[in-house]
DSSP file (Angstrom, degrees, kcal/mol; ACC not computed):
  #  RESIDUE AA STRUCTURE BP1 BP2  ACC     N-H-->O    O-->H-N    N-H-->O    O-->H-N    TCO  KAPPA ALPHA  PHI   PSI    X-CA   Y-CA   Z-CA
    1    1 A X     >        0   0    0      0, 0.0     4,-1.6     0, 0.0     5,-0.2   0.000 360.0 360.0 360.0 -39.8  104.0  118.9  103.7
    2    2 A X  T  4  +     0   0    0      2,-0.2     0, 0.0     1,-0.2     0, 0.0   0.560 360.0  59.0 -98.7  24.3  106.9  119.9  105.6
    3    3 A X  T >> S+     0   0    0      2,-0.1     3,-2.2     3,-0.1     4,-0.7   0.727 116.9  47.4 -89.9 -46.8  109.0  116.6  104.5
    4    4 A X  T 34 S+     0   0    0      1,-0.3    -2,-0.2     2,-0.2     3,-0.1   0.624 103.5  56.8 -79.7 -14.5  108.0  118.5  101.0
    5    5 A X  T 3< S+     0   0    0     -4,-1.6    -1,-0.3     1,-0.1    -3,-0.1   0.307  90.3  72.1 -57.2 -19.5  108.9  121.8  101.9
    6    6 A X  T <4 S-     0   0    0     -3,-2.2    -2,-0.2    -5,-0.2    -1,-0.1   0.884  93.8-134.4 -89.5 -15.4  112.3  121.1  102.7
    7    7 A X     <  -     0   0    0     -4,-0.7    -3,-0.1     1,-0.2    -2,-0.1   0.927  30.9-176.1  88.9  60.3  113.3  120.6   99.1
    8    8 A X        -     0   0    0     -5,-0.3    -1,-0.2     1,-0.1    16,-0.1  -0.322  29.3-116.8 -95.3 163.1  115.2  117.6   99.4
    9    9 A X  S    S+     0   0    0      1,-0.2     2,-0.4    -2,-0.0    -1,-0.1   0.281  95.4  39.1 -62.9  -3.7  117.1  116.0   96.4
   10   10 A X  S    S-     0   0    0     14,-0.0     2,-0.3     3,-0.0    -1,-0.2  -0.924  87.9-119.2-159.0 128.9  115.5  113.0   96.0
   11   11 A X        -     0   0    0     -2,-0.4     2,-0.7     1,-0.1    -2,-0.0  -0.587  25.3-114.7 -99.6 145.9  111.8  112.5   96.4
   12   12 A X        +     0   0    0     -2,-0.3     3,-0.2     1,-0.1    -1,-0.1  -0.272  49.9 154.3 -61.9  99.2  110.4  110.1   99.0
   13   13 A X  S    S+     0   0    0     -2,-0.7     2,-0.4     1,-0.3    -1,-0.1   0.973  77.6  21.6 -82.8 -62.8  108.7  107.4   96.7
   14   14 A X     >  -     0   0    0      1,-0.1     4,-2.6     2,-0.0     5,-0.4  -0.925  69.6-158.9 -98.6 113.2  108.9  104.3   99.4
   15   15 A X  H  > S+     0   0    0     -2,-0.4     4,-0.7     1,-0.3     5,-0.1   0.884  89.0  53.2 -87.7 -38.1  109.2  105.8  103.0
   16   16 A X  H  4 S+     0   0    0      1,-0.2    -1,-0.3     2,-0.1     4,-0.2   0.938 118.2  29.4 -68.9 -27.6  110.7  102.2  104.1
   17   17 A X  H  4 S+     0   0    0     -3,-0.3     3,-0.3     2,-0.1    -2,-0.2   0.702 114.2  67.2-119.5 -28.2  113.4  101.7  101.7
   18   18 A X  H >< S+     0   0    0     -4,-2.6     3,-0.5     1,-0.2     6,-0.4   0.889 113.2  29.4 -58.1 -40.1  114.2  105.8  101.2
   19   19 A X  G >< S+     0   0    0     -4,-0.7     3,-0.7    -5,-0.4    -1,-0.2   0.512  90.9 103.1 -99.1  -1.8  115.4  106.4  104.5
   20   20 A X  G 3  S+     0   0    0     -3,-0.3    -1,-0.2     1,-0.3    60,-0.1   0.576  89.2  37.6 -47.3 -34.1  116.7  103.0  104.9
   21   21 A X  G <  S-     0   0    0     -3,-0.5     2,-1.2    -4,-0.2    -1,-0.3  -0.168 104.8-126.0-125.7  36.3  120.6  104.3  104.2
   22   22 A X  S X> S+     0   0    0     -3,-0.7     4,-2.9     1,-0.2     3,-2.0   0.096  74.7 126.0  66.0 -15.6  120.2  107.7  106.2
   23   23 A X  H 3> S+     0   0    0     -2,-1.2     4,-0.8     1,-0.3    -1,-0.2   0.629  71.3  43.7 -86.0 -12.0  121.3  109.6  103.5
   24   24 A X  H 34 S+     0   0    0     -6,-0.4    -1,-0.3     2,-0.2    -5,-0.1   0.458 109.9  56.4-121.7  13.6  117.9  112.0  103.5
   25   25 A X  H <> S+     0   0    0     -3,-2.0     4,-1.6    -6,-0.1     3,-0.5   0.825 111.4  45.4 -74.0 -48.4  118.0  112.4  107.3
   26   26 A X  H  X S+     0   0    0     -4,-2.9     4,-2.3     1,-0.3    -2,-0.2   0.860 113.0  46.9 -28.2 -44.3  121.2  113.6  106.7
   27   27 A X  H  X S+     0   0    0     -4,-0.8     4,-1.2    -5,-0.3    -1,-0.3   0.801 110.2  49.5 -76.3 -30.0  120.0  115.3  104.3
   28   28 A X  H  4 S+     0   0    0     -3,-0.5     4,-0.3     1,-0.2    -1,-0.2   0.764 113.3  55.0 -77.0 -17.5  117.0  116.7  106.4
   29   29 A X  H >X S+     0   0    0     -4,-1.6     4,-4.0     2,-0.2     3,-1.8   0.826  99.1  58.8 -26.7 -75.6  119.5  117.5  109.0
   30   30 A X  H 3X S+     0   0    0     -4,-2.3     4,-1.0    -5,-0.3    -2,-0.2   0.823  94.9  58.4 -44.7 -52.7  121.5  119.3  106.9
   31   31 A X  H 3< S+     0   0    0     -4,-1.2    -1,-0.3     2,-0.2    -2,-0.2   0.797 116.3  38.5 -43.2 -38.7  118.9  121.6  106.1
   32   32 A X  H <4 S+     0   0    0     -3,-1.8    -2,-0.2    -4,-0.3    -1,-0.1   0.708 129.8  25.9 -78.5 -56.2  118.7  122.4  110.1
   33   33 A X  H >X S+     0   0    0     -4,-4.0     3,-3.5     1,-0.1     4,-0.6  -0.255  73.2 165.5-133.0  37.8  122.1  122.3  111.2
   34   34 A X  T 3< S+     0   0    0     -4,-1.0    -4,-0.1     1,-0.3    -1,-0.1   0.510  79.2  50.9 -29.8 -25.3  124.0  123.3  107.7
   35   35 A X  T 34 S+     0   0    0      1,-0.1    -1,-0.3     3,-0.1     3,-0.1   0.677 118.5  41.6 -95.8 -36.4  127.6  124.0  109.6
   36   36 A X  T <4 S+     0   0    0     -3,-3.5     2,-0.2    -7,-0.1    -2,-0.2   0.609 104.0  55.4 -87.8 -25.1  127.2  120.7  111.2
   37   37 A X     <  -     0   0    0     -4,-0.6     2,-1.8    -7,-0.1    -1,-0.1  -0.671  69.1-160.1-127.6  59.5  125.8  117.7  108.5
   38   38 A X    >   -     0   0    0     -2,-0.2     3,-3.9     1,-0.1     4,-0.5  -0.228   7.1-150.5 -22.9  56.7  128.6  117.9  105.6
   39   39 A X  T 3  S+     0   0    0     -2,-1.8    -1,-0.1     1,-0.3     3,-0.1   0.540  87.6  76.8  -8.6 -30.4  126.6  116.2  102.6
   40   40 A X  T 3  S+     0   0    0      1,-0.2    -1,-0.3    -3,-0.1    -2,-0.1   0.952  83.2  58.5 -40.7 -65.3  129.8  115.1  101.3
   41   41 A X  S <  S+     0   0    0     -3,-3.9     2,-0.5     2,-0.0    -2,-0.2   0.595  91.4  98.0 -70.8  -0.1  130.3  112.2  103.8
   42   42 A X        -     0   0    0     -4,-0.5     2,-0.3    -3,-0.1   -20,-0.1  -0.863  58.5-156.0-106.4 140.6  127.2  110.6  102.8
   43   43 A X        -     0   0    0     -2,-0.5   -20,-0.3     7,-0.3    11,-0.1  -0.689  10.2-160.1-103.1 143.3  126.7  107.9  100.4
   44   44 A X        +     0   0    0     -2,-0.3     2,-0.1   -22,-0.1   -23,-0.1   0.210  55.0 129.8 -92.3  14.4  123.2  107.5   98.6
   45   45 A X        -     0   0    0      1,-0.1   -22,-0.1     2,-0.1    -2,-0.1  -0.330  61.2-136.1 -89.0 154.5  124.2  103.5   97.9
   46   46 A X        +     0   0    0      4,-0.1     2,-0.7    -2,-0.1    -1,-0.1   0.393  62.5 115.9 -96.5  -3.1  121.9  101.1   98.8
   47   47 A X  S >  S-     0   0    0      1,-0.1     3,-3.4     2,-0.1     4,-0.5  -0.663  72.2-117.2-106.0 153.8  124.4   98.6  100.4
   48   48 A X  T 3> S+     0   0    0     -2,-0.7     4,-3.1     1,-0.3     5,-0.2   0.605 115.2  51.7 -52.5 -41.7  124.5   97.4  104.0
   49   49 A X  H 3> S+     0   0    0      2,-0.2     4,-1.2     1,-0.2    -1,-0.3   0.610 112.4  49.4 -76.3  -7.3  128.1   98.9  104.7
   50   50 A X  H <> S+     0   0    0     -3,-3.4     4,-1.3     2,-0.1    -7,-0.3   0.901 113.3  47.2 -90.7 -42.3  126.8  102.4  103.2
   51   51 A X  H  > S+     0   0    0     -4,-0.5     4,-2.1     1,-0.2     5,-0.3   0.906 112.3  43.5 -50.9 -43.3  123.9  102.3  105.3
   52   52 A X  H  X S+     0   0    0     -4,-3.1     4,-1.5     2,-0.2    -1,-0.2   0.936 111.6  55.9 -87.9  -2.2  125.4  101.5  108.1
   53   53 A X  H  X S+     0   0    0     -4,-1.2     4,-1.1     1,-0.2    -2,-0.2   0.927 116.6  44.4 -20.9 -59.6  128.7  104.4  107.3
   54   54 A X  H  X S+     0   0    0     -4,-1.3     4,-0.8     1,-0.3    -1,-0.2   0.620 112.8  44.3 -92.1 -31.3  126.0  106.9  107.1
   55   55 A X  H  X S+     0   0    0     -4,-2.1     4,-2.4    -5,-0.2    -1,-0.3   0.669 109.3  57.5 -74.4 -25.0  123.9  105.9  110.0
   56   56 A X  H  X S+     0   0    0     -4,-1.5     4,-2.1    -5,-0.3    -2,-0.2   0.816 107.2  49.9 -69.7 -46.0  127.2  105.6  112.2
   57   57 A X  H  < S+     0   0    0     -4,-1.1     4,-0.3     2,-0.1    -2,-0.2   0.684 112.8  52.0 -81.6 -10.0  127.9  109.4  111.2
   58   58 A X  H >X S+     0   0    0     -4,-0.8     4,-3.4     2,-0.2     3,-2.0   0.954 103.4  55.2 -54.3 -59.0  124.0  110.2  112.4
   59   59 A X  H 3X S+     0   0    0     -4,-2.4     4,-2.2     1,-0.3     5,-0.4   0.891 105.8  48.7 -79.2 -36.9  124.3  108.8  115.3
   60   60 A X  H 3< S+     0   0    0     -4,-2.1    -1,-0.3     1,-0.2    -2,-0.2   0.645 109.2  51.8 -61.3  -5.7  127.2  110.9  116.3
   61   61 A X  H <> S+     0   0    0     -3,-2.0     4,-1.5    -4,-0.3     6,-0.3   0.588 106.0  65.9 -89.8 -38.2  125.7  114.1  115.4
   62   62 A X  H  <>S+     0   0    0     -4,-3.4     5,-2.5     1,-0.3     4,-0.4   0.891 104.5  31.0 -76.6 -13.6  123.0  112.8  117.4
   63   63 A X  T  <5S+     0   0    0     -4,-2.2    -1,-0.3    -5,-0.3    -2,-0.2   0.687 113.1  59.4 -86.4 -14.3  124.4  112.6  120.9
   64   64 A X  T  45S+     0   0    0     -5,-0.4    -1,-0.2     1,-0.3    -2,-0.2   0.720 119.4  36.8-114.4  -9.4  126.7  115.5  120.5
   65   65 A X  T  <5S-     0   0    0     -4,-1.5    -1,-0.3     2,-0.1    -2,-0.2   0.452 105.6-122.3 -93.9   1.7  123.0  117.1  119.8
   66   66 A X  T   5 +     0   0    0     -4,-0.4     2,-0.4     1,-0.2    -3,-0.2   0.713  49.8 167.2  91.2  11.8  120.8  115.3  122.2
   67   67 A X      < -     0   0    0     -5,-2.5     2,-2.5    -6,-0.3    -1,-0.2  -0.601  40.9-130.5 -99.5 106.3  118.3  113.9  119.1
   68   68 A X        +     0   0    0     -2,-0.4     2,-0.3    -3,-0.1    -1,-0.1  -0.329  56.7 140.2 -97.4  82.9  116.6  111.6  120.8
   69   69 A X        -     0   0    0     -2,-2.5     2,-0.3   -10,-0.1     3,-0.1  -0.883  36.9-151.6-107.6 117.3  117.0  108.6  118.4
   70   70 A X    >>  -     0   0    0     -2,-0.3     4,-2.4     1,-0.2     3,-1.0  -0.764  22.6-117.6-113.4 168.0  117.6  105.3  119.9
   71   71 A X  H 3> S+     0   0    0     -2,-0.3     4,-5.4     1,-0.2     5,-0.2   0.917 109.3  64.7 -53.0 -48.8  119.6  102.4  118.1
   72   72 A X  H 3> S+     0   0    0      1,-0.2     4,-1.4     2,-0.2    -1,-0.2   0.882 103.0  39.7 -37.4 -39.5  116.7  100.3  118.1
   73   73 A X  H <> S+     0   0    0     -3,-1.0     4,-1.0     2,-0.2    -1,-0.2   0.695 111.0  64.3 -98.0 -30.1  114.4  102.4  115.8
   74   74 A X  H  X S+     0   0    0     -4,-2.4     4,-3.1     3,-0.1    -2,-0.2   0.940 105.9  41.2 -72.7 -34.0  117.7  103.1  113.7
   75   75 A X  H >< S+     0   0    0     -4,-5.4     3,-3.0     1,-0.2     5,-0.4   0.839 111.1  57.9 -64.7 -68.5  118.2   98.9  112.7
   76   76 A X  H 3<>S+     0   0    0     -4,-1.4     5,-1.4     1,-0.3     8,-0.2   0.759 113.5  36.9 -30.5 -37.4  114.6   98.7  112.1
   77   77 A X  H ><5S+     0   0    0     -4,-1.0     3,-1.4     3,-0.2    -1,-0.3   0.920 117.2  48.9 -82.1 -25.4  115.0  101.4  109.6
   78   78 A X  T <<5S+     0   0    0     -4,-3.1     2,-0.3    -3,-3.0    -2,-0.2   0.971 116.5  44.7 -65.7 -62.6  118.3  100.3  108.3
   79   79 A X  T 3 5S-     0   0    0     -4,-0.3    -1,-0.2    -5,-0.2    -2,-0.2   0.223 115.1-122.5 -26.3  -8.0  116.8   96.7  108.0
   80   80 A X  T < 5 -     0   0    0     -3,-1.4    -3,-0.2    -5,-0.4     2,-0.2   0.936  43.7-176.5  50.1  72.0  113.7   98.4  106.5
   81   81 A X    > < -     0   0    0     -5,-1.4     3,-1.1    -6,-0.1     4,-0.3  -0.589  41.8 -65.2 -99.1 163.3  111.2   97.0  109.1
   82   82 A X  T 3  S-     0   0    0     45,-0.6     2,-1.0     1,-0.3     3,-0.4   0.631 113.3 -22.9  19.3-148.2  107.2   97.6  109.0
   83   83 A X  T 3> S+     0   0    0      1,-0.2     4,-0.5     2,-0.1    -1,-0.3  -0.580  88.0 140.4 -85.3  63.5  106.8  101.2  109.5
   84   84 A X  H X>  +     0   0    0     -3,-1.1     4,-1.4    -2,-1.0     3,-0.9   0.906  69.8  55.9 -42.7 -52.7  110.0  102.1  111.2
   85   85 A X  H 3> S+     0   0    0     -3,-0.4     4,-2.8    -4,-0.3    -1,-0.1   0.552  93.4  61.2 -85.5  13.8  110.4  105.2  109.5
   86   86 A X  H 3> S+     0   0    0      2,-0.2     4,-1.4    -3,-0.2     5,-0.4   0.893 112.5  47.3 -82.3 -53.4  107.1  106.9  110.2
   87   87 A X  H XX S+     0   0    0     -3,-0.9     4,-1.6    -4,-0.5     3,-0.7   0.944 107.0  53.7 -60.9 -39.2  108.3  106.6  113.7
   88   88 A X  H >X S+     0   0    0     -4,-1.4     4,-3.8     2,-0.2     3,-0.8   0.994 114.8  42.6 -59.4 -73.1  111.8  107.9  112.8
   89   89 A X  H 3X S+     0   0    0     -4,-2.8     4,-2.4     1,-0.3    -1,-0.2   0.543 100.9  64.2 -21.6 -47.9  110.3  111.0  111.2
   90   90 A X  H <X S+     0   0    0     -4,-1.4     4,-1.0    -3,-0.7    -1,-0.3   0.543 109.5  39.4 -70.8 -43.6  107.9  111.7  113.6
   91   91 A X  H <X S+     0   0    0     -4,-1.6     4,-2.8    -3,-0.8    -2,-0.2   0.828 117.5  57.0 -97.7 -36.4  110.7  112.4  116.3
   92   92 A X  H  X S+     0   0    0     -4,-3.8     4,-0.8    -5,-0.4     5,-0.3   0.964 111.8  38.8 -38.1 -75.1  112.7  114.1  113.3
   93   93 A X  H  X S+     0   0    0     -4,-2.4     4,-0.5     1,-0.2     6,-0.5   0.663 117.3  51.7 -49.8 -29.5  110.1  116.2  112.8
   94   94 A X  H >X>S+     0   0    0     -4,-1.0     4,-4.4     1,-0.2     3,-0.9   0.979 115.6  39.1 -62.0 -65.3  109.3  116.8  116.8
   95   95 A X  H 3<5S+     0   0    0     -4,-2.8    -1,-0.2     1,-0.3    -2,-0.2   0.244 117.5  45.8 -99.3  24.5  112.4  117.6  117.9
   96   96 A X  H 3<5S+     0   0    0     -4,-0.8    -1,-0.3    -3,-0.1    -2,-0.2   0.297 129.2  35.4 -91.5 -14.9  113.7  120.1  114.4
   97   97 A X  H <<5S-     0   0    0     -3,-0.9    -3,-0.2    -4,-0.5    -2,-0.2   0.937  90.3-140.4-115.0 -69.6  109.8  121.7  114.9
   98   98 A X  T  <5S+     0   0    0     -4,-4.4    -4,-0.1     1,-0.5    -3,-0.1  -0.233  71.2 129.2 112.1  -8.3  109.3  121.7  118.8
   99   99 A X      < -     0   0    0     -5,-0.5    -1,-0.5    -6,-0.5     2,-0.4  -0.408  59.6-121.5 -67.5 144.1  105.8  120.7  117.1
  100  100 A X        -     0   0    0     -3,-0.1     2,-0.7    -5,-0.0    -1,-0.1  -0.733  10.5-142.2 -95.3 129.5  103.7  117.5  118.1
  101  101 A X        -     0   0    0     -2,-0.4     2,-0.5   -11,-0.2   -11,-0.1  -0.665  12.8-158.0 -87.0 137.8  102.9  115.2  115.9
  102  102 A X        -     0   0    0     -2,-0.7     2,-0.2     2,-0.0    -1,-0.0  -0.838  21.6-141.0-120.1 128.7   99.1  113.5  116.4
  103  103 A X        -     0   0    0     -2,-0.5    -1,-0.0     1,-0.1    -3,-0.0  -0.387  19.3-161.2 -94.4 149.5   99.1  110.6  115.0
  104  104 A X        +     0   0    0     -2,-0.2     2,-0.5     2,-0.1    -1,-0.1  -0.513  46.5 133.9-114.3  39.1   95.7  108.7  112.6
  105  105 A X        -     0   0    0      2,-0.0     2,-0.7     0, 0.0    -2,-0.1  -0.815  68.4-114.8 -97.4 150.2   96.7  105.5  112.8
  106  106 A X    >   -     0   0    0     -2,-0.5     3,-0.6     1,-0.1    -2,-0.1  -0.762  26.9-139.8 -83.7 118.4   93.9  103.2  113.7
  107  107 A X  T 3  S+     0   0    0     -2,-0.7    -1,-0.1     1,-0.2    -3,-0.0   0.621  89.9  32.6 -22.9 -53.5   94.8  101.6  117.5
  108  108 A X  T >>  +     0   0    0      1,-0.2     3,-1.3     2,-0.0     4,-0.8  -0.448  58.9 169.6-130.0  66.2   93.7   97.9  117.1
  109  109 A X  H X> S+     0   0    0     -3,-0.6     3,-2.6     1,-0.2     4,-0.7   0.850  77.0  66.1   0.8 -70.2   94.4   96.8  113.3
  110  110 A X  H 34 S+     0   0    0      1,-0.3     3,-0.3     2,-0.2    -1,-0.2   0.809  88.4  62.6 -60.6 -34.3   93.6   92.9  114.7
  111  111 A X  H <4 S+     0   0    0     -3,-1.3    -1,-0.3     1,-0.2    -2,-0.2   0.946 108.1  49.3 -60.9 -29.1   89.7   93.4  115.6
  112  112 A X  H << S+     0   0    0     -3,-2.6     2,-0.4    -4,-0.8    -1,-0.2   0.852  89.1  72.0 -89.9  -5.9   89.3   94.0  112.3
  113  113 A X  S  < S-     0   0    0     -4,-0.7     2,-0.2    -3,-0.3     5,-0.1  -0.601  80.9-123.1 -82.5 132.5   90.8   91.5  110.0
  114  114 A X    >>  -     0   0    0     -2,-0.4     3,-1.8     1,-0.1     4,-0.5  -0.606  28.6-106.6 -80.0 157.4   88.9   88.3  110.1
  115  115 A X  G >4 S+     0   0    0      1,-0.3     3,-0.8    -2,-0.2    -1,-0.1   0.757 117.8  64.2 -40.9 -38.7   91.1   85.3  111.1
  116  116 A X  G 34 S+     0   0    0      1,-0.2    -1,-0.3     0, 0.0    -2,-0.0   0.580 108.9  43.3 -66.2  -3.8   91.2   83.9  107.7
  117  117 A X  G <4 S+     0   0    0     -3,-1.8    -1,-0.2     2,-0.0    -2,-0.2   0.425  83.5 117.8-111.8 -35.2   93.1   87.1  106.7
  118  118 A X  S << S-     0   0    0     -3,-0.8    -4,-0.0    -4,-0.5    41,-0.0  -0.127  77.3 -86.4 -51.7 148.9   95.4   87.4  109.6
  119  119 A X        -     0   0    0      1,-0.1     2,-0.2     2,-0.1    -1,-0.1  -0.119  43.4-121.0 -50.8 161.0   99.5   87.2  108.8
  120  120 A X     >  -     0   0    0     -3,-0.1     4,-2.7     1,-0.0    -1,-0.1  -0.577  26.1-106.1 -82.7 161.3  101.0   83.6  108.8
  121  121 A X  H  > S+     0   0    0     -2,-0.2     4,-1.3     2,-0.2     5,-0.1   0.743 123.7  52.7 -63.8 -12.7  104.0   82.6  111.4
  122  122 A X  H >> S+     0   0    0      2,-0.2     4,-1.8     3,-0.2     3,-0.7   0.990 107.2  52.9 -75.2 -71.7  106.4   82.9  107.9
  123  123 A X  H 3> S+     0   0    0      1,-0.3     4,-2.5     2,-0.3    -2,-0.2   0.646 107.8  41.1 -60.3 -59.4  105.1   86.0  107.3
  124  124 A X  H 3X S+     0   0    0     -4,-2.7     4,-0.6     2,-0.2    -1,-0.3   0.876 114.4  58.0 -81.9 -19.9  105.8   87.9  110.6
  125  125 A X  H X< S+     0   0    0     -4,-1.3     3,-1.5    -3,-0.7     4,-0.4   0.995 112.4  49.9 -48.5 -57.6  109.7   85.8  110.6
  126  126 A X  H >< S+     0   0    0     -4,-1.8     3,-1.8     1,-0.3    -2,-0.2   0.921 109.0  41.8 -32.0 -85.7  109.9   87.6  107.4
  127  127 A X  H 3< S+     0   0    0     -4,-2.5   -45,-0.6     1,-0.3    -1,-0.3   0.408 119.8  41.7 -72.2   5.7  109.0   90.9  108.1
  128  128 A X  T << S+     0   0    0     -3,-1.5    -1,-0.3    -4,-0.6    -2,-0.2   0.044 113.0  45.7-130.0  25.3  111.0   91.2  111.5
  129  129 A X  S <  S-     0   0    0     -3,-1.8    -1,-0.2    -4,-0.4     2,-0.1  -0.669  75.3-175.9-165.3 111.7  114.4   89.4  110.7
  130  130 A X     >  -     0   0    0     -2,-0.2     4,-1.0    -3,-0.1     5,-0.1  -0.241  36.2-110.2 -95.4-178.4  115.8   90.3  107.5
  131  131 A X  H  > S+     0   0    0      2,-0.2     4,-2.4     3,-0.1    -1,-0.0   0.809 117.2  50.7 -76.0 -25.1  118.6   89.3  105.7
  132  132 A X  H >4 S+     0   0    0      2,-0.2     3,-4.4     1,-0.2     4,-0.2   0.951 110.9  56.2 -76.6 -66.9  121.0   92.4  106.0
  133  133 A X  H 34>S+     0   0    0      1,-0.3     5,-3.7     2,-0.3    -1,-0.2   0.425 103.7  57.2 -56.4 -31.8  120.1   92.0  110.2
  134  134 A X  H 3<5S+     0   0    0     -4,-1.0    -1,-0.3     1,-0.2    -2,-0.2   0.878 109.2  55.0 -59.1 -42.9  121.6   88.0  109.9
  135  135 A X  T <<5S+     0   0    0     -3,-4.4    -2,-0.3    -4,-2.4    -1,-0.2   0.527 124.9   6.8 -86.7   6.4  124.3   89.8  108.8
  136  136 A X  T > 5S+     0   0    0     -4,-0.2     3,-0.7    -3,-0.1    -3,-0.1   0.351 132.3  23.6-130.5 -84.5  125.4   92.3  111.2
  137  137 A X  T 3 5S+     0   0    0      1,-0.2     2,-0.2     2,-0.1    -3,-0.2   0.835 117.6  41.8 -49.2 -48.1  123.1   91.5  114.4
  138  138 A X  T 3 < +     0   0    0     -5,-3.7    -1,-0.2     1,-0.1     6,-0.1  -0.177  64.2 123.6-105.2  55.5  122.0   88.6  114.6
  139  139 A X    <   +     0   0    0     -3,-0.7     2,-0.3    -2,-0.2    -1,-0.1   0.137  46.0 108.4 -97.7  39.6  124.9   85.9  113.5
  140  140 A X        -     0   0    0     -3,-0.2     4,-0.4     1,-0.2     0, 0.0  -0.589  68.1-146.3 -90.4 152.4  124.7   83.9  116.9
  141  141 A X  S  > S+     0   0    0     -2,-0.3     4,-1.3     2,-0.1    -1,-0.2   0.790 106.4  40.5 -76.6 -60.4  123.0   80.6  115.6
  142  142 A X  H >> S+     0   0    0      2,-0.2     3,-6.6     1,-0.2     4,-1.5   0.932 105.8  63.3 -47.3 -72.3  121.3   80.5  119.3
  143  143 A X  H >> S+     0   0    0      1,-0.3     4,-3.0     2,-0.2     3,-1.0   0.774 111.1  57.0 -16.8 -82.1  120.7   84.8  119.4
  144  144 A X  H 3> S+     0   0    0     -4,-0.4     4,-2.5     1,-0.3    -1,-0.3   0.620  99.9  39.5  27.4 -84.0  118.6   83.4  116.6
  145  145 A X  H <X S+     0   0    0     -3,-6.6     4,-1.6    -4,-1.3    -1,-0.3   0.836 108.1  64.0 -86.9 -35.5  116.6   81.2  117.4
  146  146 A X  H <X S+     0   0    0     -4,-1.5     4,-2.9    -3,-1.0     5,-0.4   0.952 108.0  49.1 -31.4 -78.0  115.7   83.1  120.7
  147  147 A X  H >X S+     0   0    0     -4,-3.0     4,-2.8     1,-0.2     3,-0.9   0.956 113.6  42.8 -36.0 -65.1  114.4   85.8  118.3
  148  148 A X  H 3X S+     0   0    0     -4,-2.5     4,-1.2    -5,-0.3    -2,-0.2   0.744 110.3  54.9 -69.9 -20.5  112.4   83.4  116.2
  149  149 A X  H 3X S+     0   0    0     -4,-1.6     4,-1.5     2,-0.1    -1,-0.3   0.684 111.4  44.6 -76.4 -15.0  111.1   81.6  119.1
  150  150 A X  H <X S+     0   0    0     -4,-2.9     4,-2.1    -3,-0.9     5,-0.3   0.886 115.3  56.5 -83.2 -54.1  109.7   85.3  120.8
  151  151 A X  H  X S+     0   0    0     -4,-2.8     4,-0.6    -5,-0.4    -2,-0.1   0.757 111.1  34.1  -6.3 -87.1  108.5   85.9  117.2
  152  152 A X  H >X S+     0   0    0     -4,-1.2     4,-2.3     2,-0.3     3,-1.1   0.867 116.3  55.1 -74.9 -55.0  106.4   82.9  116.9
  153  153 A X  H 3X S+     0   0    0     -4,-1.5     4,-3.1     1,-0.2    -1,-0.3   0.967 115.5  48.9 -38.7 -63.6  105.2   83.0  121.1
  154  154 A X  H 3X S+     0   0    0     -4,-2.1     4,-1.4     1,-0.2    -2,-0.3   0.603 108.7  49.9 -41.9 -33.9  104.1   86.7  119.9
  155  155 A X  H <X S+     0   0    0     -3,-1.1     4,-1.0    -4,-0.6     5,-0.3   0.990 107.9  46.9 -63.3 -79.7  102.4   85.5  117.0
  156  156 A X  H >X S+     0   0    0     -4,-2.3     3,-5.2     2,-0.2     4,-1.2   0.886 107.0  68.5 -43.4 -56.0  100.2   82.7  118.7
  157  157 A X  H >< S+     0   0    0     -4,-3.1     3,-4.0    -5,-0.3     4,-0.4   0.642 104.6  43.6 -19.5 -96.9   99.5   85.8  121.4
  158  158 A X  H 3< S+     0   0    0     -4,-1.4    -1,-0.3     1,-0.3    -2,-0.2   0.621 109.4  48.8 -36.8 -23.5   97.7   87.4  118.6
  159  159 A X  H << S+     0   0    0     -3,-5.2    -1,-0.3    -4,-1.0    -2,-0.2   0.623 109.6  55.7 -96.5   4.9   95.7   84.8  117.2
  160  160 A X    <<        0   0    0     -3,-4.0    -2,-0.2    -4,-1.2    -3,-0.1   0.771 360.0 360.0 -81.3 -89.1   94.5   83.8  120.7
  161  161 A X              0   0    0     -4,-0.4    -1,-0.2    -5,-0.0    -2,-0.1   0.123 360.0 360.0 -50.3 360.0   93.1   87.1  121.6
């Protein structure tokens, strides 16, 4: 309700891919700090050097306010990870509101899915190393491999258990 109350210019259809190039934090921002988040200097384009423009001028509006955003939880979102931006939102929302948010997400997902049902090792490489993320973080061959070997350790971890 209050993502929909702010009256943003483009409505949130896909919460990963919408917020993916910053441009309607900015925008939610904007709303907030109107004097501070010029709408101008943001692009609404969907490619990796507009996302990361537009995330580059977030992040300096966020130290020089204290918005306690860390670079991690911004690639995931540029990179469109899982649910990054639920998190992202959630501390939007926190620290524009002073409100807490209480979260309904169900704790242990894995007791319920029966095995046969569970992700594949493809599946979780996939969804946590993307293509745009080859191209800016991770182009070490090794950096790499590192990654896809914690991946995969992380994986079996879950199917033991």
């Amino acid at each position: 309700k209050w993502l929909q109350s702010l009256d943003l210019s483009y409505s949130v259809k896909n919460v990963r891919r919408d917020f993916a190039n910053g441009f309607l934090v900015a925008e939610i921002f904007s709303r907030y700090f109107p004097h501070e988040i010029q709408m101008h200097s943001f692009d609404n384009g969907l490619g990796l050097p507009r996302k990361l423009g537009n995330w580059s001028l977030l992040e300096k509006f966020f130290q020089k306010k204290r918005v306690p955003i860390s670079r991690i939880l911004i690639d995931n979102v540029i990179h469109c990870k899982g649910e990054a931006a639920i998190p992202l939102l959630e501390t939007i929302y926190t620290c524009l509101t002073s409100k807490k948010v209480y979260s309904v997400r169900p704790t242990n997902d894995d007791e319920l899915i029966p095995p046969f049902a569970r992700n594949t090792a493809s599946f979780v490489i996939k969804e946590n190393i993307r293509d745009s993320e080859l191209a800016t973080n991770l182009q070490d061959d090794d950096t790499t491999k590192h990654r896809t070997a914690a991946l995969l350790q992380e994986h079996e971890n879950t199917l033991r258990n």
